[in-house]
C-alpha positions in Angstrom: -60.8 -1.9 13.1 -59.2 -0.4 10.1 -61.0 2.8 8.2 -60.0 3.8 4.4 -61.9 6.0 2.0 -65.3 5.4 4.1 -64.8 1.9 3.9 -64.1 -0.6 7.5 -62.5 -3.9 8.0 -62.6 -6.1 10.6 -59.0 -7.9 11.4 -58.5 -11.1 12.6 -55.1 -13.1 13.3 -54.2 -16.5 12.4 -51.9 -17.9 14.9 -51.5 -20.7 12.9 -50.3 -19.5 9.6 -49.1 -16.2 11.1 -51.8 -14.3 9.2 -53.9 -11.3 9.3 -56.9 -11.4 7.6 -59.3 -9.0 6.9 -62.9 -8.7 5.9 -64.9 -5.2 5.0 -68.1 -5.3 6.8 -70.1 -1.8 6.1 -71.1 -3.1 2.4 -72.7 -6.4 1.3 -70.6 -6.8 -1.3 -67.3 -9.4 -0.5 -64.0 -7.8 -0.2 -61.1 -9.3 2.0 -57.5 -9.4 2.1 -54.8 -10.4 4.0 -50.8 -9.6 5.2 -48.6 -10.6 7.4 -47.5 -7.1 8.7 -49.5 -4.4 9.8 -48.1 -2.6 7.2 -48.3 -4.9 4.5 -52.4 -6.1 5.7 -52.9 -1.8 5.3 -51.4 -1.7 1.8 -53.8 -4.5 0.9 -56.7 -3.1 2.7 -56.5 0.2 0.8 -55.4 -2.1 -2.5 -58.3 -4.0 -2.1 -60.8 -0.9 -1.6 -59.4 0.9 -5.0 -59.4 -2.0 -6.9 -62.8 -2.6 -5.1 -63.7 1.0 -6.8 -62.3 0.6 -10.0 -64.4 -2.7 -10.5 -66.9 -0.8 -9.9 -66.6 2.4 -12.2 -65.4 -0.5 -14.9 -69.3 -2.0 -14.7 -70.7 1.7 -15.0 -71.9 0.6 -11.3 -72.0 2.7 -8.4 -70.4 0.8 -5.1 -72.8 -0.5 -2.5 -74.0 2.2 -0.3 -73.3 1.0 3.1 -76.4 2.2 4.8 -79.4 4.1 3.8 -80.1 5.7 7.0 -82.9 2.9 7.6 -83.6 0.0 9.4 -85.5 -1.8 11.6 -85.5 -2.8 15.5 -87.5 -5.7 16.9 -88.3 -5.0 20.7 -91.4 -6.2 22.7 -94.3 -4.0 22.8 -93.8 -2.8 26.5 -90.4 -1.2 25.3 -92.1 -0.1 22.6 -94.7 1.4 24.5 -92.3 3.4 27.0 -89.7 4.9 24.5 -92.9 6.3 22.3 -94.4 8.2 25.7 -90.8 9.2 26.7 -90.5 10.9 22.8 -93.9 12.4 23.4 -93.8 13.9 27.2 -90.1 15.5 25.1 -92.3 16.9 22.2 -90.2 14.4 19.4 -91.0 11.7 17.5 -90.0 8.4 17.8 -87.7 8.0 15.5 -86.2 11.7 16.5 -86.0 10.4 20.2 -84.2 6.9 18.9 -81.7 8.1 16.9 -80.8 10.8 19.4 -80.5 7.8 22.1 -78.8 5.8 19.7 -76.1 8.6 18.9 -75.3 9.8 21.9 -75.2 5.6 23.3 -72.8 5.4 20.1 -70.5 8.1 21.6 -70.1 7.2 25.2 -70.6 3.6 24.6 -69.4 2.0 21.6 -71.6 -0.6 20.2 -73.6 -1.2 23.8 -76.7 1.4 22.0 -79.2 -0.3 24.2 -77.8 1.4 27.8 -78.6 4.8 26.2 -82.4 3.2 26.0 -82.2 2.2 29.4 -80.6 5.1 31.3 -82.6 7.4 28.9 -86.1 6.0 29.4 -88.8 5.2 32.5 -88.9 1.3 31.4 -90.0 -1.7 33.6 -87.2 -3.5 35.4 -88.7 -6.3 32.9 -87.5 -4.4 29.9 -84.0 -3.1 31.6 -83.7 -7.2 32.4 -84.3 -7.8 28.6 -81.8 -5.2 27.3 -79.7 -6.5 29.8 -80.1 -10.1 27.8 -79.4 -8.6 24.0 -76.1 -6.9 25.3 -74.8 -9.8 26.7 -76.1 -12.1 24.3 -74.3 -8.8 21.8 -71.2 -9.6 23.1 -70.6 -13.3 23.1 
C-alpha cells in the first residue's frame, strides 16, 4: 500500500503487460495510475493526487473526505447483545467500547478488527464461530 498527502492506493501487478497499476481506495471519487517502476508508479501516484487536488480547488470543490468518523456494523443480535453488557459492566458506551476494540484490533492486527471483539468480550462460542466466518470470508 502506498500513502501520499493522506491519500492510499492499492497496487496491483500485471504480469502480462509488465504493469503496476494502482487505484486510491480511501475516497469514492476514481483516481488510478499506473508505472512500470516503483519509482516511476510513485511519481504517478503523487501526480495523480495533486492533479487530483488541483481539479478540485479548479471546481471551487473541496476533495472527498475519506471518512466521517461514522458507519455502520451489521452483527446478529446475540453479539450485539454481549459487546453492549461488556461496555456497561466497563462503565462506557457502546460505541466508546467498539472503537476502543476496534483501535487497539487495528494495531496488533491489521485488518482482522473482529479478533479484538472476540478476545475482548464474554461471547457464545456461536458468535466466536461467526466472527470466525467474516474473517475468513474477509480474507478470500
Amino acid at each position: 500500500m502506498m500513502e501520499y498527502k493522506g491519500y492510499y492506493a492499492k497496487i496491483e501487478f500485471d504480469e502480462e503487460s509488465n504493469i503496476f497499476h494502482g487505484e486510491v481506495i480511501n475516497i469514492s471519487d476514481v483516481v488510478t495510475f499506473e508505472g512500470t517502476s516503483v519509482d516511476e508508479l510513485k511519481q504517478a501516484f503523487q501526480d495523480s493526487i495533486d492533479d487530483y487536488l488541483d481539479f478540485c480547488a479548479e471546481r471551487g470543490e473541496d476533495p472527498v473526505k475519506p471518512y466521517s468518523g461514522r458507519f455502520v456494523v451489521r452483527t446478529n443480535p446475540e453479539l450485539h447483545k454481549s459487546i453492549a453488557i461488556e461496555a456497561k459492566a466497563e462503565g462506557k458506551s457502546l460505541n466508546a467500547l467498539v472503537n476502543e476494540i476496534l483501535s487497539e484490533s487495528v494495531k496488533i492486527k491489521g485488518n482482522r478488527f473482529a479478533v479484538g471483539v472476540v478476545a475482548r468480550c464474554s461471547i457464545s462460542e456461536r458468535d466466536k464461530q461467526y466472527i470466525e466466518k467474516l474473517i475468513k470470508e474477509n480474507e478470500q
